[in-house]
KETIVEX-914713 format. One line per 4 residues: number of its first residue (from 1); for each residue x, y, z of N, C-alpha, C. Coordinates in nm, 3 decimals. Example, Ala and Ser with C-alpha at 12.3 -4.5 7.8 and 13.67 -1.06 7.14 Angstrom:
BEGIN
1 = 1.319 -0.569 0.780 1.230 -0.450 0.780 1.320 -0.330 0.780  1.285 -0.225 0.708 1.367 -0.106 0.714 1.290 0.003 0.787
REM end
This chain:
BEGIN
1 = 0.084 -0.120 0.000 0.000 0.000 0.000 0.088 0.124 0.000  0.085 0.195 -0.093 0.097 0.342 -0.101 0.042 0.465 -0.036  0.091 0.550 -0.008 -0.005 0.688 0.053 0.036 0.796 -0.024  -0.008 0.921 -0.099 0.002 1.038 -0.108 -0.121 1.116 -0.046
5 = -0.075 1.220 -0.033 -0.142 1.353 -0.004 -0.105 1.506 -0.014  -0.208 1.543 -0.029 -0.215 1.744 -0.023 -0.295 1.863 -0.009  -0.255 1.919 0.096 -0.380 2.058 0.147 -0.432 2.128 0.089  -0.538 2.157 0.104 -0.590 2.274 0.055 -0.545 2.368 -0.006
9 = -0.525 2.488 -0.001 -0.440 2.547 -0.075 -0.556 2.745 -0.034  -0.491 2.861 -0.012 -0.579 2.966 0.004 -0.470 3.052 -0.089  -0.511 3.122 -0.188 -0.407 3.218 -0.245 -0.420 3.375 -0.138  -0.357 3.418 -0.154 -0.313 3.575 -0.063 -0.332 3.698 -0.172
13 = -0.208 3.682 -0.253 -0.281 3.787 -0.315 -0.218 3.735 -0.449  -0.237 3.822 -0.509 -0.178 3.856 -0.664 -0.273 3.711 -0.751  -0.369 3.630 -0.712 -0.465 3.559 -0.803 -0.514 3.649 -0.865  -0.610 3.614 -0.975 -0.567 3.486 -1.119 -0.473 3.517 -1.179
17 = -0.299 3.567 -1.156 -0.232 3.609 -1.264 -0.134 3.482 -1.261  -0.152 3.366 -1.208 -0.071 3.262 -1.225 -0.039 3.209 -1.351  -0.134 3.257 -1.425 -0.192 3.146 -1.578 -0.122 3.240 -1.668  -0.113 3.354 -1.643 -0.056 3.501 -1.752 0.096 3.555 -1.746
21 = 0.127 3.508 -1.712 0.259 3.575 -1.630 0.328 3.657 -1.518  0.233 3.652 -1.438 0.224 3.745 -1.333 0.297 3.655 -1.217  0.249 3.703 -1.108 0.329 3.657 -0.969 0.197 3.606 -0.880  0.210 3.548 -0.757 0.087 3.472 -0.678 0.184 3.473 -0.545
25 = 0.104 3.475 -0.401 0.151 3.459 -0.311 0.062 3.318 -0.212  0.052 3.216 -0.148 -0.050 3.153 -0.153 0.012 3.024 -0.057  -0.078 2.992 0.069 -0.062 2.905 0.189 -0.093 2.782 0.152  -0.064 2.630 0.224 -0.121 2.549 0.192 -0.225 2.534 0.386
29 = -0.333 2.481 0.364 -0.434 2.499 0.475 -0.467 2.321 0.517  -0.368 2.335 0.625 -0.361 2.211 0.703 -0.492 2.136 0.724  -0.578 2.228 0.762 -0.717 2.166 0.833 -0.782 2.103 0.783  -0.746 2.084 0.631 -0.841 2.015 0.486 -0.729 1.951 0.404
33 = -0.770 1.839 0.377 -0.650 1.765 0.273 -0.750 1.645 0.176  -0.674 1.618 0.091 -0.672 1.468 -0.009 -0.600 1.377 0.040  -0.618 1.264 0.064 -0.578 1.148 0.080 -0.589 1.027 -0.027  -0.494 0.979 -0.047 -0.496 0.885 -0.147 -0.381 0.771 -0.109
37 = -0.472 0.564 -0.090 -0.414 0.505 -0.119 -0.444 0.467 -0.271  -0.285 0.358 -0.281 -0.282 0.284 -0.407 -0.185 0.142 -0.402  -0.247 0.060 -0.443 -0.217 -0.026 -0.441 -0.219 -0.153 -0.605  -0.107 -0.250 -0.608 -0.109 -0.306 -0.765 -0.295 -0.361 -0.780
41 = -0.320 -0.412 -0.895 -0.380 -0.476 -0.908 -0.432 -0.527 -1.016  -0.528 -0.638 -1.055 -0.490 -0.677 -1.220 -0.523 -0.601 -1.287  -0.635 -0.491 -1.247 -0.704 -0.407 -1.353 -0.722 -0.269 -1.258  -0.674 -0.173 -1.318 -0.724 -0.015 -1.267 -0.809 0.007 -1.207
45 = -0.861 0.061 -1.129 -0.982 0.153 -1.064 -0.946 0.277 -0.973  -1.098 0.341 -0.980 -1.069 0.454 -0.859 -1.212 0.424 -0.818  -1.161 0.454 -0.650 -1.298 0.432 -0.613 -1.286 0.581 -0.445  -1.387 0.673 -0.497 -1.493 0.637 -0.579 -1.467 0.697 -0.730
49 = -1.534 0.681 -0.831 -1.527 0.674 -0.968 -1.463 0.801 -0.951  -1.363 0.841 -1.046 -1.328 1.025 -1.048 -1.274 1.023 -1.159  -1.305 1.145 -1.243 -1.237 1.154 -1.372 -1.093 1.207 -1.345  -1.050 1.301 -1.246 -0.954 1.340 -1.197 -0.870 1.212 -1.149
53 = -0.867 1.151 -1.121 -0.794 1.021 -1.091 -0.740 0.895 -1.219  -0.851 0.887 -1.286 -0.821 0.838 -1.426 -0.751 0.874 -1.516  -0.734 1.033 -1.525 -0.685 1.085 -1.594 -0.545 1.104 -1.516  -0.529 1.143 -1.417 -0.399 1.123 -1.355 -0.295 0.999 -1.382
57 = -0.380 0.910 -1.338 -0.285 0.749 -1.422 -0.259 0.709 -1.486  -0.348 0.732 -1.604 -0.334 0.724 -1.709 -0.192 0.825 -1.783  -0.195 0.950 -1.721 -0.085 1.026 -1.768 0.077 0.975 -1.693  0.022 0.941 -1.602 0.179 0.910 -1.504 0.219 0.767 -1.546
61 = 0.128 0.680 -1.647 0.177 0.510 -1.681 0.210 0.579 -1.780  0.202 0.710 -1.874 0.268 0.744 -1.963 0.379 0.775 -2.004  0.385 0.881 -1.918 0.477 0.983 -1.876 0.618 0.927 -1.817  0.573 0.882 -1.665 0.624 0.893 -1.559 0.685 0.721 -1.512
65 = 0.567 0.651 -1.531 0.606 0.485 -1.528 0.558 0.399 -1.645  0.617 0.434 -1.735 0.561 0.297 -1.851 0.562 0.203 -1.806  0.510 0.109 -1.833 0.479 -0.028 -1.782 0.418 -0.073 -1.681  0.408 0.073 -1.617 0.372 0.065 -1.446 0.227 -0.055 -1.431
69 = 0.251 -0.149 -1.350 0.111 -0.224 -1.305 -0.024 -0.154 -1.293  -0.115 -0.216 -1.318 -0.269 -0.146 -1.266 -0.254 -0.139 -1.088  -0.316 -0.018 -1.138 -0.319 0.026 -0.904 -0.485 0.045 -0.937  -0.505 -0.005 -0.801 -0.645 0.045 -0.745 -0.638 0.156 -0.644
73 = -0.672 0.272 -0.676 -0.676 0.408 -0.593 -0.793 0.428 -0.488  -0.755 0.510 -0.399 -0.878 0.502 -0.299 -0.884 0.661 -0.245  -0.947 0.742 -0.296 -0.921 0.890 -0.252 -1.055 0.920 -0.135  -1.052 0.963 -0.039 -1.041 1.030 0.063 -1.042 1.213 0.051
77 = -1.121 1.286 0.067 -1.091 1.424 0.110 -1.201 1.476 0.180  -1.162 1.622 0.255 -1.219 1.704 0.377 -1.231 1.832 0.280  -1.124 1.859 0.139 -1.164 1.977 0.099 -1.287 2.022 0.044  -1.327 2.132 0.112 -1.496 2.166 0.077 -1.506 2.192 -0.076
81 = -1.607 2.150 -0.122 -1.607 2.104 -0.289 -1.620 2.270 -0.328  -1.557 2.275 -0.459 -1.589 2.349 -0.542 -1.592 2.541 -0.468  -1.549 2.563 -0.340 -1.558 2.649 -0.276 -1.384 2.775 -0.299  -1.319 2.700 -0.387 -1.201 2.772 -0.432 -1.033 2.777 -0.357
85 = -1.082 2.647 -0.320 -0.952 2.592 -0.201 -0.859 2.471 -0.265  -0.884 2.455 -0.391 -0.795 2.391 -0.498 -0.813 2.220 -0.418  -0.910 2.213 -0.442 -0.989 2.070 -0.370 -0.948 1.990 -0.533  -0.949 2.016 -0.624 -0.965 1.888 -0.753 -0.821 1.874 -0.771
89 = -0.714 1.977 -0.762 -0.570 1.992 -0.780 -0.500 1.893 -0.679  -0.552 1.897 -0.536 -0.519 1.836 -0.425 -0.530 1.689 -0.437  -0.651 1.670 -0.554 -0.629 1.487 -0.549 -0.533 1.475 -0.638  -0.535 1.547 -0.770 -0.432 1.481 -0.872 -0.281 1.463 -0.783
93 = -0.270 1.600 -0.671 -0.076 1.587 -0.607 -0.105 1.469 -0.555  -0.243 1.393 -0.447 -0.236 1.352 -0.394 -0.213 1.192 -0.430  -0.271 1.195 -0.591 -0.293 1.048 -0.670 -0.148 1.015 -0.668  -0.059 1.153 -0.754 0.028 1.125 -0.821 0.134 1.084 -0.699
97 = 0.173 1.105 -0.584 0.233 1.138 -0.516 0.256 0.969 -0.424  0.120 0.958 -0.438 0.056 0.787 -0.383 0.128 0.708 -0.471  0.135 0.724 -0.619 0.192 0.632 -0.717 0.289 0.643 -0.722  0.399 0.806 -0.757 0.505 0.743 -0.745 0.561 0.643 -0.608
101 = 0.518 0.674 -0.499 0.641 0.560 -0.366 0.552 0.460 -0.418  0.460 0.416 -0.487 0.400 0.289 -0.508 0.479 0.280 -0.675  0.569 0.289 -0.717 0.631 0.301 -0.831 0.795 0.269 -0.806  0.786 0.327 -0.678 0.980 0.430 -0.660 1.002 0.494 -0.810
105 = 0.931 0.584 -0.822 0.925 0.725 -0.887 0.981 0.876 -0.809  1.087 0.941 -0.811 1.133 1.039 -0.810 1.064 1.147 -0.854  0.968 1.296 -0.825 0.971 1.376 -0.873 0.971 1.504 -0.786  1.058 1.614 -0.910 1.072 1.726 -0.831 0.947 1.787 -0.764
109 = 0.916 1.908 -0.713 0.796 1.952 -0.651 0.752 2.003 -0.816  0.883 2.106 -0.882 0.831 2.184 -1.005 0.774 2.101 -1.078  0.870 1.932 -1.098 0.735 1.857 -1.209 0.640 1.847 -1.159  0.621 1.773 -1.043 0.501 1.769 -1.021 0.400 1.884 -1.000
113 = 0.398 2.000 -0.974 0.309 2.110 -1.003 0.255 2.119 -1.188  0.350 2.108 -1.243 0.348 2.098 -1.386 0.268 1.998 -1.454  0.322 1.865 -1.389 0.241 1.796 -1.416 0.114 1.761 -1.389  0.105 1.773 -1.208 -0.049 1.806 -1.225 -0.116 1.872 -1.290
117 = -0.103 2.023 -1.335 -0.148 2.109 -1.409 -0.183 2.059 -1.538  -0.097 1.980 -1.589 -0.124 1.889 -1.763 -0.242 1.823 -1.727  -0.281 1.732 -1.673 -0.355 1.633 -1.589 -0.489 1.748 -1.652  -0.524 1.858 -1.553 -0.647 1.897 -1.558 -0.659 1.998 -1.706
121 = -0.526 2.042 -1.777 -0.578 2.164 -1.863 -0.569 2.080 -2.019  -0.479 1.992 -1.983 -0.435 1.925 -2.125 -0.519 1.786 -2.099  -0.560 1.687 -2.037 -0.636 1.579 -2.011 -0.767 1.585 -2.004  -0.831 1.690 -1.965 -0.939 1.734 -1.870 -0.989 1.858 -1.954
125 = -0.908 1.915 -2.025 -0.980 2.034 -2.049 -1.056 2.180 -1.936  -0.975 2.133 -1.863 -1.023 2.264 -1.747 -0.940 2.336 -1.733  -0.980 2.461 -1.705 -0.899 2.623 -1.729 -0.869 2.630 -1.622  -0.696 2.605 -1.588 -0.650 2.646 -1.501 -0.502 2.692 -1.495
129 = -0.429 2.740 -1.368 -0.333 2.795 -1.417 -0.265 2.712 -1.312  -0.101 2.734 -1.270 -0.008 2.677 -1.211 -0.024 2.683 -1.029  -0.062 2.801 -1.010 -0.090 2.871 -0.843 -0.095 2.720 -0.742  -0.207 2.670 -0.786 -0.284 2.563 -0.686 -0.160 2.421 -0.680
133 = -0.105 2.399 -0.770 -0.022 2.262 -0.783 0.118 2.342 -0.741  0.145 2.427 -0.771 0.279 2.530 -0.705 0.311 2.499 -0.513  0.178 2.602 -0.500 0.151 2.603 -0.392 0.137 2.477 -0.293  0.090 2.348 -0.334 0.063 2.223 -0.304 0.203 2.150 -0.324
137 = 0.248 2.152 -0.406 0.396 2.033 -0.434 0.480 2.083 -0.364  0.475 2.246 -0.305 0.580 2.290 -0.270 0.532 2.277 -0.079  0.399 2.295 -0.080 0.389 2.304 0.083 0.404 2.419 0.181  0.324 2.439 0.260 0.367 2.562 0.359 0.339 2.744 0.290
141 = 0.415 2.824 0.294 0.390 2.949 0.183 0.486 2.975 0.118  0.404 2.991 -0.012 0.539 2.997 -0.154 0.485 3.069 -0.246  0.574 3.197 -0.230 0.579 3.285 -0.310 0.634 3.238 -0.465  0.548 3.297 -0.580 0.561 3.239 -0.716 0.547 3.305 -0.771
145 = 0.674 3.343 -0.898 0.663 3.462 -0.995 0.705 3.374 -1.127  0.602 3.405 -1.155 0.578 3.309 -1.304 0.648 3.406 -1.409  0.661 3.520 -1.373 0.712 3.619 -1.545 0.876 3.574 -1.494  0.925 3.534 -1.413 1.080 3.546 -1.376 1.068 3.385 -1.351
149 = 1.009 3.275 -1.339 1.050 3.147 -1.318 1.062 3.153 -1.160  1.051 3.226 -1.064 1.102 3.159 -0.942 0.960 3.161 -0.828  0.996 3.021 -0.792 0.919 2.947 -0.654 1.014 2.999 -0.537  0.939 3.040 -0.424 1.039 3.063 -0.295 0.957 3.050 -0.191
153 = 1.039 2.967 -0.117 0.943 2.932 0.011 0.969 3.014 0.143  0.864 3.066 0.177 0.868 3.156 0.334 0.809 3.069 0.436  0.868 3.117 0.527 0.792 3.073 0.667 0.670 3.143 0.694  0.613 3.041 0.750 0.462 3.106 0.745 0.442 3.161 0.853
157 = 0.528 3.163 0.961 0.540 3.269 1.075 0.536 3.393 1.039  0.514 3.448 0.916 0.534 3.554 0.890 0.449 3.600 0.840  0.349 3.528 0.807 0.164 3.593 0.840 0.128 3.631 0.942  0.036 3.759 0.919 -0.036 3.756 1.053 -0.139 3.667 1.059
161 = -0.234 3.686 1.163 -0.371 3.601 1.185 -0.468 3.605 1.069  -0.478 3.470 1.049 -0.570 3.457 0.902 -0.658 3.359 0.910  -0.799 3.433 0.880 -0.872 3.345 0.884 -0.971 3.296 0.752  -1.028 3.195 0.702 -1.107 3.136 0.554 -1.193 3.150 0.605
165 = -1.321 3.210 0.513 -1.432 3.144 0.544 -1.531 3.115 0.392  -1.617 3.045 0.376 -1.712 3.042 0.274 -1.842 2.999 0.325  -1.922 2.997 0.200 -2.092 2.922 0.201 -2.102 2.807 0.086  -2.136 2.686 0.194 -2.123 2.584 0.080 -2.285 2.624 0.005
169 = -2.354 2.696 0.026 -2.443 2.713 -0.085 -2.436 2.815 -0.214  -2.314 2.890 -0.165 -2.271 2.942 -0.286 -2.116 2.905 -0.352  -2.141 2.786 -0.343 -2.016 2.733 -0.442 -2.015 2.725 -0.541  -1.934 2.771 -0.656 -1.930 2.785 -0.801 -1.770 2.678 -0.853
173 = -1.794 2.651 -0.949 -1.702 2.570 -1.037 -1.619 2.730 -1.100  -1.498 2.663 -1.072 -1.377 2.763 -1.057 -1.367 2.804 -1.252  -1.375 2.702 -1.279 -1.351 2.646 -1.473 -1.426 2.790 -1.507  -1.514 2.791 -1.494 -1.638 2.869 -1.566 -1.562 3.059 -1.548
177 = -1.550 3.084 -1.491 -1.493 3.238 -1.483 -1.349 3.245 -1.537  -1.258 3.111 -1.536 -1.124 3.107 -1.580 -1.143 3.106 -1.749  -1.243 3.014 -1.777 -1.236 2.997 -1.914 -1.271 3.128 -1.963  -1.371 3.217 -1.971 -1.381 3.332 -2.003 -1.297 3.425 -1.977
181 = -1.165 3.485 -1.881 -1.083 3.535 -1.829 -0.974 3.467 -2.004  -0.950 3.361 -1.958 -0.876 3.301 -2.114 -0.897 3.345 -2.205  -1.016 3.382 -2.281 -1.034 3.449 -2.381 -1.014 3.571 -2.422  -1.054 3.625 -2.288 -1.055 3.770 -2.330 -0.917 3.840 -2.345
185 = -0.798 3.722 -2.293 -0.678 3.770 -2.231 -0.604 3.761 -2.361  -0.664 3.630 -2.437 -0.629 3.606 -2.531 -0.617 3.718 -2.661  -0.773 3.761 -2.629 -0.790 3.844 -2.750 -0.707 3.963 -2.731  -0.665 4.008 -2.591 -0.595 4.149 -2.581 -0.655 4.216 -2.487
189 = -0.781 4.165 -2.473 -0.863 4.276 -2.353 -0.787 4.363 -2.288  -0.757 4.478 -2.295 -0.692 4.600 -2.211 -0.747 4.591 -2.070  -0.859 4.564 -2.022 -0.841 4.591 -1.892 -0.800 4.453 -1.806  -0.816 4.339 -1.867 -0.763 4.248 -1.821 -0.618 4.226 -1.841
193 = -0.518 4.298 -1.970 -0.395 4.297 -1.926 -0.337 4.383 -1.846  -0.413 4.455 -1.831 -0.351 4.561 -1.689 -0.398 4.526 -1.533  -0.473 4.445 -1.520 -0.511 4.356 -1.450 -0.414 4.249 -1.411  -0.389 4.183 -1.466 -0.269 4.106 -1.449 -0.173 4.172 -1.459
197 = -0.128 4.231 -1.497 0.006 4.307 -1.483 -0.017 4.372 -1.293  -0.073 4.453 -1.298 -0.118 4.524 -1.170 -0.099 4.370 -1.052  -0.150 4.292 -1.053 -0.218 4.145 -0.967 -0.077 4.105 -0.916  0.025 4.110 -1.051 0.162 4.021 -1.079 0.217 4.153 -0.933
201 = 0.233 4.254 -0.940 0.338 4.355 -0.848 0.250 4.362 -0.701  0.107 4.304 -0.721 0.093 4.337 -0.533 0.138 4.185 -0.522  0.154 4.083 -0.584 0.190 3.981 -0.507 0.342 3.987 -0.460  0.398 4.082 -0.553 0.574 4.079 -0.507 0.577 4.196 -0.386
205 = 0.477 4.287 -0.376 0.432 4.410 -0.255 0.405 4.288 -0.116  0.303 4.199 -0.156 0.265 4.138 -0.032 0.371 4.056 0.033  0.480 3.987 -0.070 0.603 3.909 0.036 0.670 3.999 0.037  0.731 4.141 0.022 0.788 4.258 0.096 0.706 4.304 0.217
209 = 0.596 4.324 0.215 0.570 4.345 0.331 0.542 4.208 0.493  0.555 4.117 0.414 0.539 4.023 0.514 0.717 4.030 0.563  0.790 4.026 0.487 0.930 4.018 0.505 0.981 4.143 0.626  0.915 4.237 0.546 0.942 4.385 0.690 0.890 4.381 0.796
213 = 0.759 4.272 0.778 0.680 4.291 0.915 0.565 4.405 0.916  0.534 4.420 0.776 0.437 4.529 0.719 0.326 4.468 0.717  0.251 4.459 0.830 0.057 4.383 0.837 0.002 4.518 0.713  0.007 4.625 0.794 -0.110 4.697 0.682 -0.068 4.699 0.518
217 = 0.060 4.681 0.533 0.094 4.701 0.358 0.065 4.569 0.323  0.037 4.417 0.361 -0.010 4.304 0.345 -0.128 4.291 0.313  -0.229 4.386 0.404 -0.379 4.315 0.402 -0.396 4.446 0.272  -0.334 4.535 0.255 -0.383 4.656 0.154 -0.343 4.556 0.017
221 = -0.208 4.540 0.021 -0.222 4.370 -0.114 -0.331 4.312 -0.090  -0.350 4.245 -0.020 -0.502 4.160 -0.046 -0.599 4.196 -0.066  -0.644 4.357 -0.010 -0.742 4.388 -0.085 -0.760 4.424 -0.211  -0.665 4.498 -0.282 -0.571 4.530 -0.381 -0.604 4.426 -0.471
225 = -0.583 4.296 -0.429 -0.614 4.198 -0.556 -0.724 4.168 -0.550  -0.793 4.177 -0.433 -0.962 4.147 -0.439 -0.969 4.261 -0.602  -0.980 4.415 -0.547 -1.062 4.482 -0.628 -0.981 4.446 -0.790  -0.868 4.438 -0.810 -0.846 4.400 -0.934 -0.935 4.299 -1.003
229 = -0.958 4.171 -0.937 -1.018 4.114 -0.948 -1.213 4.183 -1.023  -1.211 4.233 -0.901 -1.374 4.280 -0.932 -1.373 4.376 -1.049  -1.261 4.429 -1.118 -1.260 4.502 -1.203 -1.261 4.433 -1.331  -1.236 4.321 -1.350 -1.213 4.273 -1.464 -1.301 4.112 -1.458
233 = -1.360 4.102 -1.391 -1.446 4.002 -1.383 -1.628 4.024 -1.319  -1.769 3.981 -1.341 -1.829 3.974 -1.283 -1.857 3.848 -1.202  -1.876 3.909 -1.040 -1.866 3.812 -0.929 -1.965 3.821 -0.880  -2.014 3.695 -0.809 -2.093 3.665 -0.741 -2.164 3.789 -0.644
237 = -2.232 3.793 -0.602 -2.277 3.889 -0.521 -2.225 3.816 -0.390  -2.316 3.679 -0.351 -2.297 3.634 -0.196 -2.112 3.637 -0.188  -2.043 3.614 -0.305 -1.892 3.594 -0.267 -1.844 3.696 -0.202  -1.936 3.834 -0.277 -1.853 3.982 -0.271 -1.920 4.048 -0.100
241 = -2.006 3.973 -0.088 -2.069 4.024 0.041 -2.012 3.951 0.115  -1.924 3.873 0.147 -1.802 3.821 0.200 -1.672 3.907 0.232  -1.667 3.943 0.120 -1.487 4.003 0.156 -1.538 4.179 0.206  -1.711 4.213 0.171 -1.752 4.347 0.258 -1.753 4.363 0.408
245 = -1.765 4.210 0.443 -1.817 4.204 0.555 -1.698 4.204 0.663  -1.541 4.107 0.576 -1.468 4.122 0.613 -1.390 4.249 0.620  -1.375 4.364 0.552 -1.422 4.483 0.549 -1.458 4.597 0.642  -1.562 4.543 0.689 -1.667 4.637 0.754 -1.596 4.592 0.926
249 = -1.562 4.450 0.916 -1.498 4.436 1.033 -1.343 4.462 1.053  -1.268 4.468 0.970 -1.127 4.573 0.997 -1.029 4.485 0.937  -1.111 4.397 0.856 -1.017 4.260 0.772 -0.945 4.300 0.639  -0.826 4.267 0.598 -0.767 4.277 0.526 -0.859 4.164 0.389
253 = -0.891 4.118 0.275 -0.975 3.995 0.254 -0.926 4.016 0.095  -0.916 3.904 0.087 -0.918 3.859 -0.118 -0.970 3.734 -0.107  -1.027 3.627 -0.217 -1.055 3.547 -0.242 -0.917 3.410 -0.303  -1.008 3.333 -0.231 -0.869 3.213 -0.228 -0.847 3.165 -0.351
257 = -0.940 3.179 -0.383 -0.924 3.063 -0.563 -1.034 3.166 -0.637  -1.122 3.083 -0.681 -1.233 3.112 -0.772 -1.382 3.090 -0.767  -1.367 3.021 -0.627 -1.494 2.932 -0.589 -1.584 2.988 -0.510  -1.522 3.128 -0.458 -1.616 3.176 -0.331 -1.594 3.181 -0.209
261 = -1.481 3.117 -0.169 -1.406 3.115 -0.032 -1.304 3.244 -0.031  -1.310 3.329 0.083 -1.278 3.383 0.090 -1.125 3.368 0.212  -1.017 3.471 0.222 -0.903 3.458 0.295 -0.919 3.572 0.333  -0.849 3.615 0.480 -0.842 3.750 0.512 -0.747 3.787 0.619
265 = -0.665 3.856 0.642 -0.616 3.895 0.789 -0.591 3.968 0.842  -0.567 3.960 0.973 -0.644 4.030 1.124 -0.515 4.141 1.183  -0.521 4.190 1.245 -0.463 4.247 1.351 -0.416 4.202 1.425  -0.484 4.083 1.488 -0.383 3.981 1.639 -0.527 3.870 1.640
269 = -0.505 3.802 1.728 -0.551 3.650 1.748 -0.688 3.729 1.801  -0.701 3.774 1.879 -0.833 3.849 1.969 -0.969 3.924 1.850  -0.886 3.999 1.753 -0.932 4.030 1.643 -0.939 3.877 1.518  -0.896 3.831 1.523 -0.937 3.677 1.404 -1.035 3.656 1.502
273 = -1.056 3.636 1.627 -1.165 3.578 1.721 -1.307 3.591 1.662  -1.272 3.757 1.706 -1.454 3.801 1.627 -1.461 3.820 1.541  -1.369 3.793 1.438 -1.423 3.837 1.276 -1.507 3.698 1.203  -1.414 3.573 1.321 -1.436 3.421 1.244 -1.613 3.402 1.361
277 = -1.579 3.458 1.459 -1.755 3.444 1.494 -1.866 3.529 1.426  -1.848 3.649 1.391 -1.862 3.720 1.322 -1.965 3.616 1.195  -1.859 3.567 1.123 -1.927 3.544 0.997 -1.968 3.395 1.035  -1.989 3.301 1.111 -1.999 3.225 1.159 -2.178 3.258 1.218
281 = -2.208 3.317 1.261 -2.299 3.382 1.302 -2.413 3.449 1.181  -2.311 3.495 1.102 -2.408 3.541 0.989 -2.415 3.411 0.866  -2.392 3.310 0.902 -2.444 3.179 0.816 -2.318 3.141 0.765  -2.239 3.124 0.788 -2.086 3.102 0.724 -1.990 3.018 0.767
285 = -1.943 2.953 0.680 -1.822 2.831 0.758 -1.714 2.931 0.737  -1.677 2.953 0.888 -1.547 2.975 0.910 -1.422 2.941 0.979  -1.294 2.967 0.960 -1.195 2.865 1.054 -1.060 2.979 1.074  -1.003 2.917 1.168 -0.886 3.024 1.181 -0.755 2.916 1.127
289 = -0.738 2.884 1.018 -0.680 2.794 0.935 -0.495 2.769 1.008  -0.488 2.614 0.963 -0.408 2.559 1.041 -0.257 2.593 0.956  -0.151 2.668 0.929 -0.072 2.699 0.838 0.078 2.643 0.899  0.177 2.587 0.880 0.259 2.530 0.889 0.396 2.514 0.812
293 = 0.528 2.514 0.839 0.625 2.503 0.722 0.606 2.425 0.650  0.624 2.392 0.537 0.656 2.268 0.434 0.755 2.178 0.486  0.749 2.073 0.484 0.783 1.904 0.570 0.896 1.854 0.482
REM end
């Protein structure tokens, strides 16, 4: 028997410019993970059925282990579906990760971010960019500047108090706003390349200010990429009455992914207190998220 796994994942700031050339800053969130055994067997399966899993093995008996035996996979997860916490990314690290020590397969963190990423945009056909498998292969917080090539890992002691929250009744499929964002980026859209351009420099603003010990120049990045965001995309209402609320209570807030979950942070532990009862109270799953070095 084999094991892989991988967390959640909350971006900070500088999202969606992962996919364009821009920069991303972004935690992995202990409290939620993928789990995946694997084991030989005469004929393939995943159970339960997942196209994300099929398509994973299928690419890694390609790729990665020709010849490799049929495994029977068994995935396991806590990440809240479709809420923008890179829950579908988390099984492919977690498949692939299970197979290689069930292989003795070697891979770097960068292939494997990469490769997961093939898995869902080139296998799968889903619009996504590097951020979520970055952030995941690498573990803990990792700063990522895609126009310059470099991954760098910080200690996550160097956040302040941060807390997630979402509504699993307003969960949206992440695909659907990326794929349209693709196009338009494609065609030239002016306000979406200044958008990303803009997204790419608060994420390199937000690990300078975490580095100085700059909270307000941090949470002003995060809001910073919220409104970029709202400028070049239409959003949800219940999402956006999220990061107001965080807002109205003295929260720094951007959105983690694409799904509706929101990230935000505090002033000190006393302040995360009432912001996470706060929205907890007004109908909302919230958590004061579990963040940790990379292992």
């Amino acid at each position: 028997m084999a094991r892989g796994s991988a967390f959640a994942r909350a971006a900070l700031a500088g999202n969606p410019s992962d996919g364009y050339g821009g920069a991303t800053l972004a935690v992995v969130v202990h409290d939620f993970l993928a789990e995946v055994e694997a084991e030989p067997a005469t004929a393939g399966s995943a159970s339960p059925e997942s196209l994300l899993v099929r398509a994973t093995t299928r690419r890694f008996e390609r790729e990665l282990a020709p010849g490799a035996p049929p495994a029977v996979v068994r995935v396991r997860t806590s990440i809240p579906r479709a809420v923008g916490l890179g829950g579908s990314s988390a099984i492919v690290i977690a498949t692939v990760r299970a197979l290689c020590e069930l292989n003795g397969v070697q891979i770097h963190p960068d292939d494997l971010a990469s490769f997961a990423l093939a898995v869902e945009t080139e296998d799968l056909g889903i619009a996504a960019g590097l951020q979520d498998r970055v952030a995941q292969a690498y573990g803990g917080l990792t700063f990522m500047d895609f126009r310059d090539g470099i991954y760098e890992s910080l200690d996550p002691a160097l956040l302040p108090p941060l807390f997630v929250a979402w509504n699993e009744a307003a969960a949206g499929h992440s695909g659907l706003p990326h794929s349209d964002l693709r196009a338009r980026f494609e065609r030239g859209d002016a306000p979406v390349l200044a958008a990303m351009t803009q997204l790419g420099e608060l994420a390199r603003t937000a690990r300078s200010a975490l580095l100085a010990g700059d909270r307000e120049a941090f949470a002003a990045a995060m809001d910073a990429s919220f409104d970029a965001r709202r400028g070049m995309l239409a959003l949800d209402s219940r999402h956006v009455a999220m990061i107001e609320l965080a807002r109205k209570l003295g929260a720094g807030a951007n959105y983690t992914g694409s799904g509706g979950a929101i990230v935000g942070c505090c002033r000190d532990d006393a302040h995360r207190t009432a912001v996470t009862a706060a929205f907890v109270d007004g109908g909302h799953c919230a958590i004061a998220p579990a963040v940790t070095r990379a292992s």
